[in-house]
C-alpha positions in Angstrom: -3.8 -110.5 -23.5 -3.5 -107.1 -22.3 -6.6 -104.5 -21.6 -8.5 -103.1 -24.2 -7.7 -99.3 -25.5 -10.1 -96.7 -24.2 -11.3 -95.0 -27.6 -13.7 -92.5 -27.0 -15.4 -89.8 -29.0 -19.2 -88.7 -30.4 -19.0 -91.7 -32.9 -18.7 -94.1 -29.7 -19.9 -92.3 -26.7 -23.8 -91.2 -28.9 -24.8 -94.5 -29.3 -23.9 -95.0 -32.9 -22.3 -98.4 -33.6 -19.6 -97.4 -36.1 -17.1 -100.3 -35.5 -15.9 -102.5 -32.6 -12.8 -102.4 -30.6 -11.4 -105.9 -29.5 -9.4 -106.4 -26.4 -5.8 -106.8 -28.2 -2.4 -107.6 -27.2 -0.5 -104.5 -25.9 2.3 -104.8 -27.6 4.2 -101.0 -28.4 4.5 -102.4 -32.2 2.3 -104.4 -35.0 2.5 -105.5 -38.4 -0.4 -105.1 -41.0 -0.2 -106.6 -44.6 -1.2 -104.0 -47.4 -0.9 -104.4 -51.5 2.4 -103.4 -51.0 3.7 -105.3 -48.3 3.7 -105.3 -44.5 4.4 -102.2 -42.2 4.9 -102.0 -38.9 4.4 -99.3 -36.5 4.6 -98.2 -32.9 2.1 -97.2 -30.9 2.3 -93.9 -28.9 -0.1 -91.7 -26.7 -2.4 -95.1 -27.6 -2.4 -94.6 -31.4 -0.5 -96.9 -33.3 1.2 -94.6 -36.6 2.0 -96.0 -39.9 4.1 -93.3 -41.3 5.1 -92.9 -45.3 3.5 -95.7 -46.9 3.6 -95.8 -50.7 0.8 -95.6 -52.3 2.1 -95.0 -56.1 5.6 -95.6 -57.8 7.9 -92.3 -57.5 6.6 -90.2 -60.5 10.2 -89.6 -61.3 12.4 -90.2 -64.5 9.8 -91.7 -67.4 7.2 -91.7 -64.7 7.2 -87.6 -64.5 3.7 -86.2 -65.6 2.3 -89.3 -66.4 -1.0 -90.8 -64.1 0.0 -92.8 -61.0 1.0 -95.9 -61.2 1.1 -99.0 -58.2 3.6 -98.5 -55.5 6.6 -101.8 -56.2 6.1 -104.5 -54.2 8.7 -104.7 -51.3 9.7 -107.4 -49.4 10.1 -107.7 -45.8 8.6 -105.4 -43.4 9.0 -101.6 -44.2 9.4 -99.7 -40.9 6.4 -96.8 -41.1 7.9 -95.0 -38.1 9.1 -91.8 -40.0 7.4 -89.2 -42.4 7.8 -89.8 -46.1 9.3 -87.2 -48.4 7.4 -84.5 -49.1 6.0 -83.5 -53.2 8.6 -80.8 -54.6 7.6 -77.3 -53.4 9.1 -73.3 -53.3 7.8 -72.8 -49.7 6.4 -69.9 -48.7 7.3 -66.6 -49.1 7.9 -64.1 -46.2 5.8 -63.5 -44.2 3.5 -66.6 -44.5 6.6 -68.9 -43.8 6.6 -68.0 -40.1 2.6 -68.8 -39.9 2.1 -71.9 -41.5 3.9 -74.9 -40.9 5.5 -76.6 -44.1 8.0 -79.3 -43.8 10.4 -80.3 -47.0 11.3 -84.0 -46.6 13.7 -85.4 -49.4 12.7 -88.1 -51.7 11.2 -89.8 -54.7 8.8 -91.5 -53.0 6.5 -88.8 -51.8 3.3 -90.0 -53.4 2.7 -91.7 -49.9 0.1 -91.7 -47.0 0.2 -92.3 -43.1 -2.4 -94.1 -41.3 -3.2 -93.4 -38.0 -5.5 -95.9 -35.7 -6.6 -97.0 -32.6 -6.2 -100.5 -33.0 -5.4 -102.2 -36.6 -7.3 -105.5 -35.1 -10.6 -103.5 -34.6 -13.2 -103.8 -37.1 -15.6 -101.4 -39.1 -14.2 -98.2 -37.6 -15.1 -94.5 -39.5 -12.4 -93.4 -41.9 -11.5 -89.8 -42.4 -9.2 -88.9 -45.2 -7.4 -85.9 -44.9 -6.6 -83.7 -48.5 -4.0 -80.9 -47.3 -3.7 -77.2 -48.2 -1.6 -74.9 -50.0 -2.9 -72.9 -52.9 -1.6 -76.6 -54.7 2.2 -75.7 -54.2 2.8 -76.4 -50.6 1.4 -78.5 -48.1 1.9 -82.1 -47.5 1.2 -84.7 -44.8 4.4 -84.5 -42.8 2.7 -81.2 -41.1 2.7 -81.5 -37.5 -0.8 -79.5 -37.0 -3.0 -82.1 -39.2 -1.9 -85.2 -37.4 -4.0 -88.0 -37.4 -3.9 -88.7 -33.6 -6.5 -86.9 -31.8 -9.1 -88.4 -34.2 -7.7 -92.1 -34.3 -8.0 -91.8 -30.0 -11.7 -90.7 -30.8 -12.0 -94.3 -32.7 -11.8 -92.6 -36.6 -9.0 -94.3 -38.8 -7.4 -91.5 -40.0 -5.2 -90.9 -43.2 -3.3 -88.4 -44.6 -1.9 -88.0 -48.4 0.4 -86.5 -50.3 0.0 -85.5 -54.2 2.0 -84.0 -56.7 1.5 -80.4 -56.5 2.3 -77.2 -58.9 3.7 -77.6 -62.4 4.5 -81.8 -61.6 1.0 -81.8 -60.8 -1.5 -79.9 -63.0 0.7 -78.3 -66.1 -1.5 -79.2 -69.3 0.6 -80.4 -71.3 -0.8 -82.4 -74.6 1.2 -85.2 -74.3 0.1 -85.8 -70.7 -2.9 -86.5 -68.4 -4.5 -83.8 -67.1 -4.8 -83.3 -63.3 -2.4 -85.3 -62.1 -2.3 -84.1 -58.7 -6.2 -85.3 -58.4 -5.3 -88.5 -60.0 -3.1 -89.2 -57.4 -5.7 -88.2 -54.7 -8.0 -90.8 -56.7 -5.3 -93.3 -56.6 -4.6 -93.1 -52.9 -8.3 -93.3 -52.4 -8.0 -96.8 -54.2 -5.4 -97.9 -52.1 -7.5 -96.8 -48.7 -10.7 -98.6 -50.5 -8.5 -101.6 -50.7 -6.6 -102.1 -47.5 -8.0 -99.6 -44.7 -9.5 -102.7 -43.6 -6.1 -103.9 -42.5 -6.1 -101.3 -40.3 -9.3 -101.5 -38.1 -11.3 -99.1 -40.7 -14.4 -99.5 -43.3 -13.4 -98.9 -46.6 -17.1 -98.3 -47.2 -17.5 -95.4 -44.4 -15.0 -93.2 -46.0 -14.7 -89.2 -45.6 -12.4 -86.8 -47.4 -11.4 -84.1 -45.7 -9.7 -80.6 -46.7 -8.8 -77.4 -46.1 -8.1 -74.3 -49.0 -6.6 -76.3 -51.8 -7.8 -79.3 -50.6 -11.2 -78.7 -50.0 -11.1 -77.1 -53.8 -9.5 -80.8 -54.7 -12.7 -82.1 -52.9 -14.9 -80.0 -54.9 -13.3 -81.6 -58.1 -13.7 -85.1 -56.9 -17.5 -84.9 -56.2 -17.8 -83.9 -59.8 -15.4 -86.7 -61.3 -16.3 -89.6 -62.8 -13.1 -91.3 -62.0 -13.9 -90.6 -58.1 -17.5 -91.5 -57.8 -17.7 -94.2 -55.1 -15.1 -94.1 -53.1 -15.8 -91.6 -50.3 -19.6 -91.4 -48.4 -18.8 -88.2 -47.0 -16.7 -84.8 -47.6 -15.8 -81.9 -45.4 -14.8 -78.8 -47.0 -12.9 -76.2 -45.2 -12.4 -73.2 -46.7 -12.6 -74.1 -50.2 -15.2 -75.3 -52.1 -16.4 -76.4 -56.2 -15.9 -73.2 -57.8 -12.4 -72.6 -58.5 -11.2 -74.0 -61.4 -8.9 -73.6 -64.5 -10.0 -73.5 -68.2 -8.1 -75.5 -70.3 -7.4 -72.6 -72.4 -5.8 -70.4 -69.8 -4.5 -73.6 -68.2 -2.2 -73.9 -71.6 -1.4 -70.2 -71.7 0.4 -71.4 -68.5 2.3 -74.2 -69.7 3.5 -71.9 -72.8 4.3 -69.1 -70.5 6.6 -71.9 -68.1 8.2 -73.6 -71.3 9.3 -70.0 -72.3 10.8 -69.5 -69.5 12.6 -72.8 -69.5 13.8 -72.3 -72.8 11.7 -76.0 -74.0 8.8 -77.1 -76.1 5.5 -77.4 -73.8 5.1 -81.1 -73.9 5.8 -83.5 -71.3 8.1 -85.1 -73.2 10.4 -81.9 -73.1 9.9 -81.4 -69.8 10.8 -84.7 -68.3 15.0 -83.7 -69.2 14.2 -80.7 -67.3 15.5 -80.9 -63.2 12.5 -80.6 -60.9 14.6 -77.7 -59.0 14.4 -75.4 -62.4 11.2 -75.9 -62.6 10.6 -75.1 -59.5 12.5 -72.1 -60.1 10.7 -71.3 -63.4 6.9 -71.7 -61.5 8.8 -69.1 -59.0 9.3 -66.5 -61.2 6.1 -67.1 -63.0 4.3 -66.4 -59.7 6.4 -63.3 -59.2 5.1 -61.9 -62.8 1.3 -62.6 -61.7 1.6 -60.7 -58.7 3.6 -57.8 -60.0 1.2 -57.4 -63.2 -2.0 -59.4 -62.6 -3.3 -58.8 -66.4 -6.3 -60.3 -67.6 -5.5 -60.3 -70.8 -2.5 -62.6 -70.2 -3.8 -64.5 -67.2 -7.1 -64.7 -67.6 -9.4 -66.4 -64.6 -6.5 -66.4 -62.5 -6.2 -62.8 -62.0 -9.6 -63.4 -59.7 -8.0 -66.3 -57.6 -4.3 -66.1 -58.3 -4.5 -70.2 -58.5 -2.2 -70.8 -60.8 -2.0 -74.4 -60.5 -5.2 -76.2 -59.6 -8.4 -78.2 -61.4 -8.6 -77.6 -64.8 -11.5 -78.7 -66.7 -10.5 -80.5 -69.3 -13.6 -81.8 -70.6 -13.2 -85.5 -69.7 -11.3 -86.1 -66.3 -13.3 -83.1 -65.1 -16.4 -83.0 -67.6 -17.5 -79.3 -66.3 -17.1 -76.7 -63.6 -17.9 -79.0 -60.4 -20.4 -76.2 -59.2 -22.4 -77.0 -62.1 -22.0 -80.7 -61.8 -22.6 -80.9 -58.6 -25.7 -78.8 -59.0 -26.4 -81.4 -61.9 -26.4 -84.5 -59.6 -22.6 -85.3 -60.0 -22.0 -86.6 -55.9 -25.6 -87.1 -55.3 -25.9 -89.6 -52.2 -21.9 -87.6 -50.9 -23.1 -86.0 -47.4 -21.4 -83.0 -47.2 -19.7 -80.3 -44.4 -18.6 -77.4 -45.6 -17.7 -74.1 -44.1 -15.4 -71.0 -43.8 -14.0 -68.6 -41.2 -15.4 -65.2 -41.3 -12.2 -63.3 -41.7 -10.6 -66.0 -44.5 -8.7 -63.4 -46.6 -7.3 -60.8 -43.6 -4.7 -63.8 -43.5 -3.5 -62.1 -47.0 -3.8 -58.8 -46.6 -2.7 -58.1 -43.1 0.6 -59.6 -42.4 1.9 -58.0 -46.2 0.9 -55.0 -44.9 -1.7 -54.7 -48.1 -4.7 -53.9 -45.7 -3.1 -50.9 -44.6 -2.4 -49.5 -48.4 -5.7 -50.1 -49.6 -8.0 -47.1 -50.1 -12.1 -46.6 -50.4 -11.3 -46.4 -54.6 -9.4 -49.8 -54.6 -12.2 -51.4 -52.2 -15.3 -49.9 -54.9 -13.0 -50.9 -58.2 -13.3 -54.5 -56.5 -17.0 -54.2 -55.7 -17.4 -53.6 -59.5 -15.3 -55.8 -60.8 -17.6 -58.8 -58.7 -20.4 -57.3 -60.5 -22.1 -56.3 -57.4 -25.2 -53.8 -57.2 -24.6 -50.0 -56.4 -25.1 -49.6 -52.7 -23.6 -52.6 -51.7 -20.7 -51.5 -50.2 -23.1 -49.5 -47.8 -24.4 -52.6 -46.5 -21.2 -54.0 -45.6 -20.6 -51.1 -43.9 -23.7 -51.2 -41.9 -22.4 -54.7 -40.3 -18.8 -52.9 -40.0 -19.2 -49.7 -39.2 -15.9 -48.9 -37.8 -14.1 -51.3 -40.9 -11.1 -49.7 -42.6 -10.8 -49.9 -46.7 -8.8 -52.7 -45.6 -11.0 -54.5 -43.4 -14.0 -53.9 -46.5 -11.8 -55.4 -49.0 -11.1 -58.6 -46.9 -14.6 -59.3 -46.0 -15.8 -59.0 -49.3 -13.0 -60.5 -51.3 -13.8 -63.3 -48.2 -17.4 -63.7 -49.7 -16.4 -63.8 -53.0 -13.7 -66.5 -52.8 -14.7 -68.5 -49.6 -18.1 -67.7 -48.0 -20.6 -67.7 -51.2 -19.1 -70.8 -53.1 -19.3 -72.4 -49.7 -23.0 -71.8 -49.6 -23.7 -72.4 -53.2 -22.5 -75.9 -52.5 -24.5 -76.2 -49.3 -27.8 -75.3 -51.8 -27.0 -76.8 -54.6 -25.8 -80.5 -52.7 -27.9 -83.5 -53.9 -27.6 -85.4 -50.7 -27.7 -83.3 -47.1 -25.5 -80.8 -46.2 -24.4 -79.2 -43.0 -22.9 -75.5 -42.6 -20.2 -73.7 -39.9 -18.5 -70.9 -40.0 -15.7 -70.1 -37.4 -15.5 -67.3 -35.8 -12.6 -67.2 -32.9 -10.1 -64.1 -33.1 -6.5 -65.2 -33.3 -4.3 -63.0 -31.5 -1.7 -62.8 -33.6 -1.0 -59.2 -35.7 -2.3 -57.5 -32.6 -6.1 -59.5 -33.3 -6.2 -57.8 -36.5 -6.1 -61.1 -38.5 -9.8 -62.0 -36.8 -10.8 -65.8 -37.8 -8.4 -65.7 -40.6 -7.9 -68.3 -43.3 -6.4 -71.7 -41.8 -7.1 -70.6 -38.3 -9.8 -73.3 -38.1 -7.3 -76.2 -38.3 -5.2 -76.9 -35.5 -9.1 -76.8 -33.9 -10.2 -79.3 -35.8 -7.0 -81.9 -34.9 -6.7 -81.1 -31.7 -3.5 -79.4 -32.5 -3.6 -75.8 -31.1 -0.8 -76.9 -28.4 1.6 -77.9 -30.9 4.7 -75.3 -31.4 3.5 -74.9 -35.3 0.1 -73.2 -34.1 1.6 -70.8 -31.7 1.7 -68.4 -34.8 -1.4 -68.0 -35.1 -3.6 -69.4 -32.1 -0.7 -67.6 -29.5 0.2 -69.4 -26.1 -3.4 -69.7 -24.2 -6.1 -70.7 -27.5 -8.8 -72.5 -25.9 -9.0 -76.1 -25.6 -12.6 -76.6 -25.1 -13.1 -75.0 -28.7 -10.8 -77.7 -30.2 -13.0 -80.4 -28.5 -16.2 -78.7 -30.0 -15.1 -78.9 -33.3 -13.3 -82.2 -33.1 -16.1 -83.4 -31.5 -18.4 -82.6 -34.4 -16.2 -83.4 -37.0 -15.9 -87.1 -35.3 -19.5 -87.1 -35.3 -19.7 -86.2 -38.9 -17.4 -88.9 -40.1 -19.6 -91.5 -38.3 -22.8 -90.8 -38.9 -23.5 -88.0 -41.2 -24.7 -85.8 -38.5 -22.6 -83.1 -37.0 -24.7 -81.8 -34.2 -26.7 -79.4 -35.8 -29.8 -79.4 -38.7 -29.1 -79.7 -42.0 -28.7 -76.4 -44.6 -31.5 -75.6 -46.3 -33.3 -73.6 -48.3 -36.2 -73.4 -45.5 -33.7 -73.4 -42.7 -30.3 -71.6 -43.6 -29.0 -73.3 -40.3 -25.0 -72.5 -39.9 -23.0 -73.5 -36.6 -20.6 -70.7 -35.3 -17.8 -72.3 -33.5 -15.8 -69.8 -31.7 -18.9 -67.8 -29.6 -18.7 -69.4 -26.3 -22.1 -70.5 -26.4 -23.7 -73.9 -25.7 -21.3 -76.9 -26.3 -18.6 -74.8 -28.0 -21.2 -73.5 -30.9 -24.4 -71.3 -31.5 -26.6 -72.3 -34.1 -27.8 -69.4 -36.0 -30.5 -69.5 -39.3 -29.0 -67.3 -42.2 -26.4 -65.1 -40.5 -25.8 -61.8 -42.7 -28.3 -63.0 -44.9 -28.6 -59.9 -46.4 -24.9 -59.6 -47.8 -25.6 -63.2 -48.7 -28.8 -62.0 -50.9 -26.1 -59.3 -52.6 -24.4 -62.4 -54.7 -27.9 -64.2 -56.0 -27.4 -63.9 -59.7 -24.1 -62.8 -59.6 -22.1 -65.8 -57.5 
């Protein structure tokens, strides 16, 4: 017998028992049976890393846009030492390719997950599931900035998952499921609920994580049926419940890609089509939406430019999850959700676009919110000094981040918490502020990895990162970041980024009067 691992971390260190921590062997490599078989890792920095574990059969060949189905059996121990392949992606497009991170691995088997832990013998441990980003075309689990690490040394059982993403994963298509991409997320949530366990964690102290598209994806699991059970908790970063697709415009979509391909719009068709044109097709597509964004032809996604995402079909997802949600769909879910006060400089600013944009472009988007004459006055009042550039992003950032955030925070059966970051990344001369996706490499502990240096620059601050991890781990084990709960007595939201207290100021309502602007209206 060797010594025990030192796990520490709020969940531990407050006085909550989450989970025990048995003197174990230390040994650099262990074994843990799952449904599919037994994987073995190594441990490193005191975590041991199961890496690319399937958790559904490759949805290639027949199994192309149909739901998930169980991961085959193998036999022998599967190494999980190395990243699985990634879900086919385009990448992004200059100049976001050189801020974000966004590994392609090759492979059919990329409907897989990694584990991270502390120790696979411990018992009852918090589990945090992490839901990546990427506007549901990029992103997977492979991404060096969201490992699992950080958390699994703070004593939270970490996972992170892949899903099929863009046309392989939410096309409408009548002879397919809808919202494949969340049905995969549900099916990996299975396969945590059913052998987490193995690994040291509680299947029953489960919380999804995600950030942009996958916080959206966690808005559409609170609000379906299908999902109901398997997570206690959800954090929501940047994203929220109200982006979504109608069918009807999702199906213009799926007749605008066939068209392009040259095929009938059925799965069927489809499936003898190469993932690499459709790719290619989905490409060009994107290209038309920026270069004419016509409602007319488009629709809702001329307000979001999600092409790809949620739809509401009517029976995977009943409704718009906003209005579920406000209906009682999650009830008993605790919730953390949040944004960064800058979100949508991160779009505007490294294109160049915030420097094009003029006081007429900034009002014709004021309008077309349906806000009330005289509001762009008060955003000025809290910006004086605020370019037509700098207006359009921090409205644009209420409309598509800030607002929805809060109308979950209200509208939440069970308690919900609020943050909003506020830290200044350097990059773009500061003029990106608390951008969009800033938050992350915070939250894992992450901001020294070469993938950050984008965007957090060479000196971020570490005792930041260990506020917000901090929280976050407390969150995951108990429900209770730090702070009180949002309400509609107490509009209580944590700042992290202000250099006060432990890493956060808690402030009641902040700009509550901009807030106010979108009652009735968002």
């Amino acid at each position: 017998m060797g010594s025990c691992p030192q796990v520490t971390g709020p969940s531990l260190r407050g006085g909550h028992r989450t989970g025990t921590l048995d003197c174990v062997s230390t040994a650099t490599s262990v074994t843990v049976s799952t449904t599919g078989g037994a994987v073995r890792a190594v441990r490193a920095g005191g975590v041991f890393a199961f890496l690319g574990i399937p958790y559904a059969a490759a949805p290639v060949g027949e199994r192309r846009f149909r739901a998930p189905e169980p991961a085959p059996r193998w036999s022998g121990v599967r190494h999980a030492v190395t990243h699985g392949p990634t879900a086919p992606m385009a990448g992004y497009p200059p100049p976001f390719d050189a801020l974000v991170p966004n590994p392609v691995i090759p492979g059919d088997e990329y409907l897989n997950l990694s584990v991270w832990t502390p120790d696979p013998q411990a018992r009852g441990l918090p589990v945090l599931v992490w839901i990546h980003g990427g506007s549901f075309v990029n992103g997977s689990n492979a991404v060096s900035l969201t490992d699992g690490s950080a958390f699994a040394r703070n004593g939270v059982v970490t996972v992170a998952l892949n899903y099929r993403l863009g046309v392989e994963g939410f096309l409408l298509l009548p002879d397919a499921p809808p919202n494949l991409g969340l049905l995969d997320q549900v099916a990996a949530l299975e396969w945590v609920r059913d052998n987490v366990a193995g690994f040291g964690g509680d299947p029953d102290e489960v919380t999804v994580a995600g950030e942009s598209a996958g916080a959206i994806s966690i808005g559409a699991l609170l609000a379906m049926p299908r999902a109901t059970g398997l997570f206690r908790r959800a954090v929501l970063q940047s994203g929220s419940a109200h982006h979504t697709l109608t069918a009807a415009t999702a199906g213009r979509v799926a007749e605008y890609l066939a068209a392009e391909l040259g095929v009938p719009a059925t799965a069927a068709a489809l499936r003898s089509v190469s993932t690499e044109r459709v790719i290619r097709a989905q490409t060009v597509l994107t290209a038309e939406l920026q270069a004419a964004p016509d409602p007319a032809r488009w629709g809702e996604i001329v307000a979001n430019f999600l092409m790809f995402g949620p739809v509401v079909d009517g029976e995977l997802l009943p409704g718009p999850p906003w209005q579920r949600i406000a209906a009682g769909a999650g009830a008993g879910v605790d919730v953390l959700v949040g944004t960064n006060r800058d979100e949508h400089r991160f779009f505007v600013v490294p294109t160049g676009m915030a420097d094009q944009v003029d006081g007429r472009a900034v009002a014709a988007v004021a309008t077309a919110y349906g806000l009330p004459d005289g509001a762009l006055d008060r955003y000025r009042r809290h910006a004086p000094d605020a370019s037509p550039g700098d207006l359009l992003a921090e409205v644009v950032s209420d409309w598509y981040f800030r607002i929805p955030a809060l109308r979950l925070a209200e509208s939440n059966p069970a308690r919900s918490h609020v943050y909003e970051f506020i830290w200044n990344s350097p990059a773009y001369g500061g003029r990106l502020g608390a951008c969009h996706y800033l938050e992350v490499p915070f939250v894992f502990e992450s901001v020294h990895d070469p993938g950050a240096r984008a965007l957090v620059g060479t000196d971020p601050p570490p005792d930041l990162a260990a506020a917000m991890s901090r929280a976050w781990t407390a969150f995951v084990a108990t429900g209770d970041p730090g702070w009180p709960a949002y309400t509609a007595g107490r509009r209580a939201v944590a700042r992290f980024g202000s250099g006060a207290g432990p890493g956060r100021e808690v402030i009641d309502d902040p700009r509550g009067d901009l807030r106010e602007l979108w009652d009735g209206i968002r």
